[in-house]
C-alpha positions as CSV (number, residue, x, y, z in Angstrom):
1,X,109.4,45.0,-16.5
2,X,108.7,42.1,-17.6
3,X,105.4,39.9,-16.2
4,X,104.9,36.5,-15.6
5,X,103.2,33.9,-17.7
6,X,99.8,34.1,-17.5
7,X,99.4,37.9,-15.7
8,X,97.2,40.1,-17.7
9,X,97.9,44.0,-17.9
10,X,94.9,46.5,-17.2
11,X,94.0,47.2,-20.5
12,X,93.7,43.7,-21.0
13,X,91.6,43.0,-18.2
14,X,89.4,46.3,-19.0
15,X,88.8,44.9,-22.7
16,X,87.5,41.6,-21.0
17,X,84.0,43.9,-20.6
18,X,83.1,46.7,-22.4
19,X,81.1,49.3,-20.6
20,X,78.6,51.5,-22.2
21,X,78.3,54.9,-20.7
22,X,74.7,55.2,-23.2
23,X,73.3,51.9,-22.4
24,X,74.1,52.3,-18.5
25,X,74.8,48.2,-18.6
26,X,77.4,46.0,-19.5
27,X,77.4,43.9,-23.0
28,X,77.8,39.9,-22.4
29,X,77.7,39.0,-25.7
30,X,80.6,40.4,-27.3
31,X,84.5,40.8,-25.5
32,X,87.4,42.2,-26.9
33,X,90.3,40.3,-28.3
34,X,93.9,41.3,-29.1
35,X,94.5,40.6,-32.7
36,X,98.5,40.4,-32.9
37,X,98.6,40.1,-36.9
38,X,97.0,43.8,-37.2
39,X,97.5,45.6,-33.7
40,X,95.1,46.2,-31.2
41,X,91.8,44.7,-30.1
42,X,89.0,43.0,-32.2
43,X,85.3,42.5,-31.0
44,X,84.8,39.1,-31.2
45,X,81.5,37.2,-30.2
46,X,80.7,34.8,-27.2
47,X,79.6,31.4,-28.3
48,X,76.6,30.3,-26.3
49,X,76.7,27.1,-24.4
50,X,74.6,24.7,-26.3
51,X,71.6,24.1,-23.1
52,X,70.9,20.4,-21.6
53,X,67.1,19.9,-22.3
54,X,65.6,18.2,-19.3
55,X,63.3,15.0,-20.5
56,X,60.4,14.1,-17.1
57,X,60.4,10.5,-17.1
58,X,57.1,8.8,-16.4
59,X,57.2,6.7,-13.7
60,X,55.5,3.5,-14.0
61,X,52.8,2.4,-10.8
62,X,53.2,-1.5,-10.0
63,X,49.1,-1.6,-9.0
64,X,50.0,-4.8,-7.0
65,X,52.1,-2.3,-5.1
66,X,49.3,0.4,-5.0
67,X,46.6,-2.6,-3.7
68,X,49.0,-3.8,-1.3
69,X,49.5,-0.3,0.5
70,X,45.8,0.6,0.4
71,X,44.9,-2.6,2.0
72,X,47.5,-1.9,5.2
73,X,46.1,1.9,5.1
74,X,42.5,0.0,5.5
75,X,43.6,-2.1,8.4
76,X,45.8,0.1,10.2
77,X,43.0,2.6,10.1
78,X,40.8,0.3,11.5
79,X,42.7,-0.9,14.1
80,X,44.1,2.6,14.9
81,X,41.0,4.8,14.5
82,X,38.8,3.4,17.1
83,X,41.0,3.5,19.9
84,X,42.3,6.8,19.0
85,X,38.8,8.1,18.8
86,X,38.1,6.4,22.3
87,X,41.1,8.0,23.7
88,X,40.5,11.2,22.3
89,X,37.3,11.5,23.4
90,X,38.3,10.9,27.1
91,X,40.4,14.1,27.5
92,X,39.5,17.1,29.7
93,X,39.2,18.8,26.2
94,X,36.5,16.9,24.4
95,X,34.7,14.8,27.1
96,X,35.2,17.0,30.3
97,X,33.2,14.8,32.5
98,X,34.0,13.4,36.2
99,X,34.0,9.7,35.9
100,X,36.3,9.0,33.3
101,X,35.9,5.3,33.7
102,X,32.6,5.2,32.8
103,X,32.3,4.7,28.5
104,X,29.6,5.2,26.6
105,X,28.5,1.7,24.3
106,X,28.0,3.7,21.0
107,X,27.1,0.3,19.3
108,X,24.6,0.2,21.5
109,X,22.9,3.6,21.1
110,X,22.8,3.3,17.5
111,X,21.2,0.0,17.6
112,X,20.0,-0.6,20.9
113,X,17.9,-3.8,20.2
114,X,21.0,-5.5,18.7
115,X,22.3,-7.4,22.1
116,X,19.2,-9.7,21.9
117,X,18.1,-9.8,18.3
118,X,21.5,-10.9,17.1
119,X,21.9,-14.4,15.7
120,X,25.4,-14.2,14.7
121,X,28.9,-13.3,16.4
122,X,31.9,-11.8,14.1
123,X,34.9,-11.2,16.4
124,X,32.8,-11.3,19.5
125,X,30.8,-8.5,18.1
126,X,27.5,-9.3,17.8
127,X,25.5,-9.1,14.3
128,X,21.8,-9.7,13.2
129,X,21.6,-11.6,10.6
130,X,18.6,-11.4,8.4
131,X,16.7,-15.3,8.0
132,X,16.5,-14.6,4.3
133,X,20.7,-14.6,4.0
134,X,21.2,-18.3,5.4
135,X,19.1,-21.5,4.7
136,X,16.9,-22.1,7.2
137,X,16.8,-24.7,9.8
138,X,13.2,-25.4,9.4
139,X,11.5,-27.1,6.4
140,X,9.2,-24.6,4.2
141,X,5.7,-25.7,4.2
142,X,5.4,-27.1,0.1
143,X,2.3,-25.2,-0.8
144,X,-0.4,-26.6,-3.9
145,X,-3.8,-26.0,-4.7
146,X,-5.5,-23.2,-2.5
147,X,-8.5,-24.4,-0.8
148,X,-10.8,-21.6,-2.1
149,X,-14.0,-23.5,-1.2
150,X,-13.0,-24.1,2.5
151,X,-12.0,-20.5,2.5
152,X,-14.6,-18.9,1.1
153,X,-17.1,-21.3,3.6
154,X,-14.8,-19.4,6.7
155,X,-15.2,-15.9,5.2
156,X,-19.0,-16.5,5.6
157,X,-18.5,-17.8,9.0
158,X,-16.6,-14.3,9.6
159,X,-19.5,-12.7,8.6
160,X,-21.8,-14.4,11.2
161,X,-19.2,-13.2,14.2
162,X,-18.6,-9.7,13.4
163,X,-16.4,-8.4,16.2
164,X,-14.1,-10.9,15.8
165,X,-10.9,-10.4,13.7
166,X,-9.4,-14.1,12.7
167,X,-6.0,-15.7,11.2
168,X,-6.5,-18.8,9.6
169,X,-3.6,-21.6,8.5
170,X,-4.7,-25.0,7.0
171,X,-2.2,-27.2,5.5
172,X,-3.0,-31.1,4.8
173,X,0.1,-33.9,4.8
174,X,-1.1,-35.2,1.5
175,X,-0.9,-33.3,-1.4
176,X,-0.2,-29.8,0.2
177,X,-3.2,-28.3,-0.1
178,X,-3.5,-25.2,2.2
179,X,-6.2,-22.6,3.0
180,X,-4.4,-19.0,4.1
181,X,-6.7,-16.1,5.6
182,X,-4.9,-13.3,7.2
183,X,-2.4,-15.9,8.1
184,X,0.8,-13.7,7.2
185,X,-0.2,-11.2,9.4
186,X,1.1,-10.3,13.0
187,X,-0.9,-11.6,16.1
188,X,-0.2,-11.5,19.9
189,X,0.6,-15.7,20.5
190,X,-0.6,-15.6,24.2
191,X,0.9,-18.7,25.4
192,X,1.5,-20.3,21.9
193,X,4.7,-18.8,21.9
194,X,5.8,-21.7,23.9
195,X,5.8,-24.1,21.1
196,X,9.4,-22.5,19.9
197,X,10.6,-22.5,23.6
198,X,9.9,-25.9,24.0
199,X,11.5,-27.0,20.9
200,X,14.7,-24.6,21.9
201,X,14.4,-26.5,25.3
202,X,15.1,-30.3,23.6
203,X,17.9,-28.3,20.5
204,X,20.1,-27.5,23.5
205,X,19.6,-30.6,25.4
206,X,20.9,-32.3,22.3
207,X,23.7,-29.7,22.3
208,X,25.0,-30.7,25.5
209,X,24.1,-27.8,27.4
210,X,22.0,-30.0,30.1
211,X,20.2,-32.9,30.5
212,X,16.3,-33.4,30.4
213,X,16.5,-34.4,34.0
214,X,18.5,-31.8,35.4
215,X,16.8,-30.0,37.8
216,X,16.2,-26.3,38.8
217,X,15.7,-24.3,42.2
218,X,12.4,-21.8,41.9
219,X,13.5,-18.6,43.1
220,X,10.8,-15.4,43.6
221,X,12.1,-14.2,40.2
222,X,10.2,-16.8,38.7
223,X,7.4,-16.7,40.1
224,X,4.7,-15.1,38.1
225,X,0.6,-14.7,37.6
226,X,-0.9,-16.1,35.1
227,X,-2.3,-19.6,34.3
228,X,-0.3,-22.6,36.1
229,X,0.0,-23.8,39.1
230,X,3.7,-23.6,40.5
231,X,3.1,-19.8,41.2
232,X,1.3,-21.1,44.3
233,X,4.4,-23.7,45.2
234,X,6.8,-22.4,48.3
235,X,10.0,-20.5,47.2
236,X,13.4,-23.1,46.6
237,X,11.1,-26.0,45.2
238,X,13.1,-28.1,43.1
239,X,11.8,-29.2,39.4
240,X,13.4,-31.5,36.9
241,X,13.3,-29.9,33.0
242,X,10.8,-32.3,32.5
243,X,8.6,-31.4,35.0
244,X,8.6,-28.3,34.0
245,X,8.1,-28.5,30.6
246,X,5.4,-30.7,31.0
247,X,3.4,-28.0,33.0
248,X,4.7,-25.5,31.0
249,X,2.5,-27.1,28.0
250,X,0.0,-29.4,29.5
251,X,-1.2,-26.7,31.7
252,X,0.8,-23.6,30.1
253,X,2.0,-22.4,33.4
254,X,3.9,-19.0,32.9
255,X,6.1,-19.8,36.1
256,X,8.2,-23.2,34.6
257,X,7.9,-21.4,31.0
258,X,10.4,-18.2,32.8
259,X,12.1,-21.2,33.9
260,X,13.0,-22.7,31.5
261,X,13.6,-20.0,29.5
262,X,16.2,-18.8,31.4
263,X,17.8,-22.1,31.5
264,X,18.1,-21.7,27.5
265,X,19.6,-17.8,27.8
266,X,16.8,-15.9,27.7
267,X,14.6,-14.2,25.3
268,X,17.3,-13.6,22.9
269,X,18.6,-16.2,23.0
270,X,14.8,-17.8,21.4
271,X,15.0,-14.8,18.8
272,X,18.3,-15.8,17.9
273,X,17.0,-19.4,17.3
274,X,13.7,-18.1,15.3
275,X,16.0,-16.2,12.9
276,X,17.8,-19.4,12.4
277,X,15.0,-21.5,12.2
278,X,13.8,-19.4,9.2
279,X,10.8,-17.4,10.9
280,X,11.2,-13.7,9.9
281,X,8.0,-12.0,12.1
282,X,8.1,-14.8,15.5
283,X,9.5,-12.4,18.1
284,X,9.4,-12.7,22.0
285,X,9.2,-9.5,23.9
286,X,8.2,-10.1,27.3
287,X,8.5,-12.7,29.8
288,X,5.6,-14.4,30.6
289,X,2.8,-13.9,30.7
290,X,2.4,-11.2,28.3
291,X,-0.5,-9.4,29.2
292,X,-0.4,-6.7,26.5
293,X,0.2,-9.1,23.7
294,X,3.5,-8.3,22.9
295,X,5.1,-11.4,21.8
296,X,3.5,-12.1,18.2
297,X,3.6,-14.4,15.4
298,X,1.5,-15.1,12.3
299,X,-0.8,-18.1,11.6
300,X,1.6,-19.6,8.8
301,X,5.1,-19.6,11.0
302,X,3.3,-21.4,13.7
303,X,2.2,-23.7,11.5
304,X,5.6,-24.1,10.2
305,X,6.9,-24.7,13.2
306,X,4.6,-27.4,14.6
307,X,5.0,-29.2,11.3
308,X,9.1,-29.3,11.9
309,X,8.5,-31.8,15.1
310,X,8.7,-33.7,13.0
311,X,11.8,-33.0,11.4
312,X,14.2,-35.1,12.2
313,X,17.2,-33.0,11.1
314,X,16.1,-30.3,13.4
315,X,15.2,-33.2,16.3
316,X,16.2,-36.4,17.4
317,X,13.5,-38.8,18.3
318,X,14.0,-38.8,21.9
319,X,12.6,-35.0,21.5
320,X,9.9,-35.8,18.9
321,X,8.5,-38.4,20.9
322,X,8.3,-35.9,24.4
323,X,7.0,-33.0,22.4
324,X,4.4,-35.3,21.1
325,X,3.8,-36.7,24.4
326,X,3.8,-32.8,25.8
327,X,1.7,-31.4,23.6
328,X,-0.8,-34.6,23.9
329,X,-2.0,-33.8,27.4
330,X,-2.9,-30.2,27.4
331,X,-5.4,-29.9,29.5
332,X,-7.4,-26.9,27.6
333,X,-9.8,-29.1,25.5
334,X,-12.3,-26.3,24.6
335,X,-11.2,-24.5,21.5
336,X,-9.9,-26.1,18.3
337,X,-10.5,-30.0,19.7
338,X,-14.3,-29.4,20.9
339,X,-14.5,-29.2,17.2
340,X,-13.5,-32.5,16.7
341,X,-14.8,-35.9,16.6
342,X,-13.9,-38.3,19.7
343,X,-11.4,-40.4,17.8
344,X,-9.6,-37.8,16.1
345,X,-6.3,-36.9,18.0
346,X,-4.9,-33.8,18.4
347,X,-1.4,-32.4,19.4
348,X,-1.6,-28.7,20.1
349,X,-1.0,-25.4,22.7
350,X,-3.5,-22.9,23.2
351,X,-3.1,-19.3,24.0
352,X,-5.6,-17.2,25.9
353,X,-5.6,-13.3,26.8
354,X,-7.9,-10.9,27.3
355,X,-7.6,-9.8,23.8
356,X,-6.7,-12.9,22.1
357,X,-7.6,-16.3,21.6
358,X,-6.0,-19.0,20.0
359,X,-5.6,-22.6,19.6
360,X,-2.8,-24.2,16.5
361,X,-1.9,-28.3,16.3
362,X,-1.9,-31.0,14.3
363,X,-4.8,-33.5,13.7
364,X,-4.6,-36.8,13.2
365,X,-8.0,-38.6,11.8
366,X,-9.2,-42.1,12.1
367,X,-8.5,-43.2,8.0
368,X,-4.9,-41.8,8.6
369,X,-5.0,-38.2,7.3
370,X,-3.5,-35.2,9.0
371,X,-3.7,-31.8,8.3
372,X,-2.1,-29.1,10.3
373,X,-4.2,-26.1,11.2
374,X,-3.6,-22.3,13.4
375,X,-6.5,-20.0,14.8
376,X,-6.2,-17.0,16.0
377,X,-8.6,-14.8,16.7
378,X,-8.6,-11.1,18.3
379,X,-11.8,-10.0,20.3
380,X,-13.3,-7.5,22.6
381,X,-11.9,-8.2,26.1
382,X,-12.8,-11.8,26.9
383,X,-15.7,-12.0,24.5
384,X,-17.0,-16.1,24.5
385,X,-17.6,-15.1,21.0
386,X,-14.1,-16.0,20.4
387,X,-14.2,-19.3,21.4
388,X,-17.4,-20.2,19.5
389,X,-15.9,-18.8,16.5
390,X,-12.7,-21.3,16.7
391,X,-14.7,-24.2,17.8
392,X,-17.6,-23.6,14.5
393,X,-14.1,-22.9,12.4
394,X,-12.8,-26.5,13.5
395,X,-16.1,-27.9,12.3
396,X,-15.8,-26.8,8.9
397,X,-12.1,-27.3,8.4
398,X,-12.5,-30.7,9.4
399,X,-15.3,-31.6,7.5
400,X,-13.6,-30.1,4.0
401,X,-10.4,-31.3,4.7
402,X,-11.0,-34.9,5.9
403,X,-14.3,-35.9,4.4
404,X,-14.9,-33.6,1.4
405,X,-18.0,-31.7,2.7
406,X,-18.1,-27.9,1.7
């Protein structure tokens, strides 16, 4: 019988693997052949594939590439994150609360004075700012020689009033000389904490914000004790701006001084203005008056400030010459000025509370020098001492810095 081309018989399909009955496994590497010159079947050897070695290419990272995708992964998380945390807080799981609607300011837990000591906005988010990290509006005080001699005449009138606790600021137009006792350090300002409101009062005026005649309606809210006499007016009275900045200096009423710091925005909205002015420790607090001495400063930035009146890239002369004017007419003659001669002329506000005197101004004398000086003194509850104190200080400072006596 004859097979077809190609059709193997059994014994040649059986010599395709040889099994070994000792071994128990079959034997790959060897198959048997027919050899047709000699008859029968020869073991012949299986040639090995030759094996494809795999080579790992390194991949080279475009960093341009790697920047650009860490960047979007930086924005999308921030613009993702937040509202997903917001939302994931407000399930049933995490936040099971009733009122849903009602959200928690985080921002302002964690920094809860930050909504009125801001001076800066970054996509309406408020910021604070530090004064040191912008120039400041204000002009430094240039600083010279130390007047050792004037201060060491002081320290001995310190001696001579022992429960009294003073800050002391003395700087003269001419060459810069200045006299400094304990005048970095913080004091309650009484009602000399109107000196920046007033000069915030004439900066937004200037801005646009409202005129110097506008006027205002006195509602109950404004009314407060205190020095001043529009606490006794009836309720709706109107005032123009200048009215009431004219009693709020000349007679440092506490009513026109809420006024008109309302009118400006507020407390914070004068903090935010003192951080851009330059003055690092000047904070308001309270509303007037401040009783508990709250509101503080230090000799040397109220000295700083009365000497920018004068500035006139911080004010136009329109404002100069009505802060002058202001600040010409106060009424309370008995602290730093009863230490002055008759024809020496004084611009200045006063400050007076039960645990704090205080008097700071600029003086003008007769052969055209000018000095600027601050007093402020703490005392036991109402003590006259303080008062004598500033008014012998003024004395001496006068004496040193205008005619040479020691």
């Amino acid at each position: 019988m004859t097979l077809g081309r190609g059709f193997r018989t059994l014994p040649q399909l059986a010599g395709k693997y040889q099994y070994s009955y000792e071994r128990k496994s079959f034997n790959k590497t060897a198959y048997t052949a027919p050899n047709r010159r000699h008859g029968g079947y020869k073991t012949q050897p299986i040639k090995k594939q030759p094996q494809i070695r795999r080579v790992k290419v390194k991949r080279r990272v475009n960093p341009f590439l790697a920047l650009t995708k860490f960047a979007m992964a930086i924005v999308l998380g921030a613009a993702v994150l937040p509202y997903s945390y917001q939302h994931l807080t407000q399930t049933t799981i995490f936040n099971p609360v009733k009122y849903r609607s009602i959200k928690a300011d985080y921002r302002q837990i964690l920094s809860p004075t930050l909504n009125y000591m801001s001076n800066e906005y970054f996509m309406n988010q408020p910021l604070r700012v530090s004064a040191e990290d912008k120039k400041p509006l204000m002009q430094p005080l240039f600083e010279s020689d130390r007047m050792t001699m004037l201060e060491t005449r002081l320290n001995q009138l310190m001696q001579s009033y022992k429960t009294i606790s003073p800050s002391i600021y003395v700087w003269e137009y001419e060459n810069g000389k200045y006299a400094n006792i304990n005048a970095d350090e913080l004091y309650p300002t009484a009602s000399i904490i109107k000196i920046p409101v007033l000069i915030e009062m004439f900066r937004s005026i200037e801005a646009g914000q409202f005129k110097l005649y506008d006027r205002m309606t006195m509602g109950e809210y404004y009314r407060t004790g205190g020095s001043g006499s529009l606490q006794f007016k009836p309720a709706n009275s109107e005032y123009s701006l200048d009215t009431l900045a004219r009693h709020m200096i000349e007679e440092s009423d506490n009513t026109s001084t809420n006024m008109i710091m309302s009118k400006i925005g507020g407390k914070h909205s004068v903090n935010r203005s003192l951080k851009n002015w330059g003055m690092k420790k000047t904070r308001i607090e309270n509303w007037l008056p401040d009783l508990g001495g709250e509101n503080v400063s230090t000799a040397r930035e109220l000295s700083v400030m009365l000497y920018n009146i004068n500035n006139e890239s911080l004010l136009n002369i329109n404002s100069r010459e009505s802060i002058i004017d202001y600040m010409s007419h106060v009424k309370n003659n008995r602290l730093i000025q009863a230490g002055l001669p008759k024809d020496a002329q004084f611009i200045h506000k006063t400050g007076d509370i039960g645990s704090m005197l205080g008097d700071a101004g600029i003086v003008y004398a007769p052969n055209g020098k000018r000095y600027v000086v601050t007093i402020l003194a703490k005392r036991p509850y109402n003590s006259p001492q303080g008062k004598e104190f500033i008014v012998e200080a003024s004395k001496i400072i006068y004496d040193y810095v205008i005619n040479g006596k020691v």
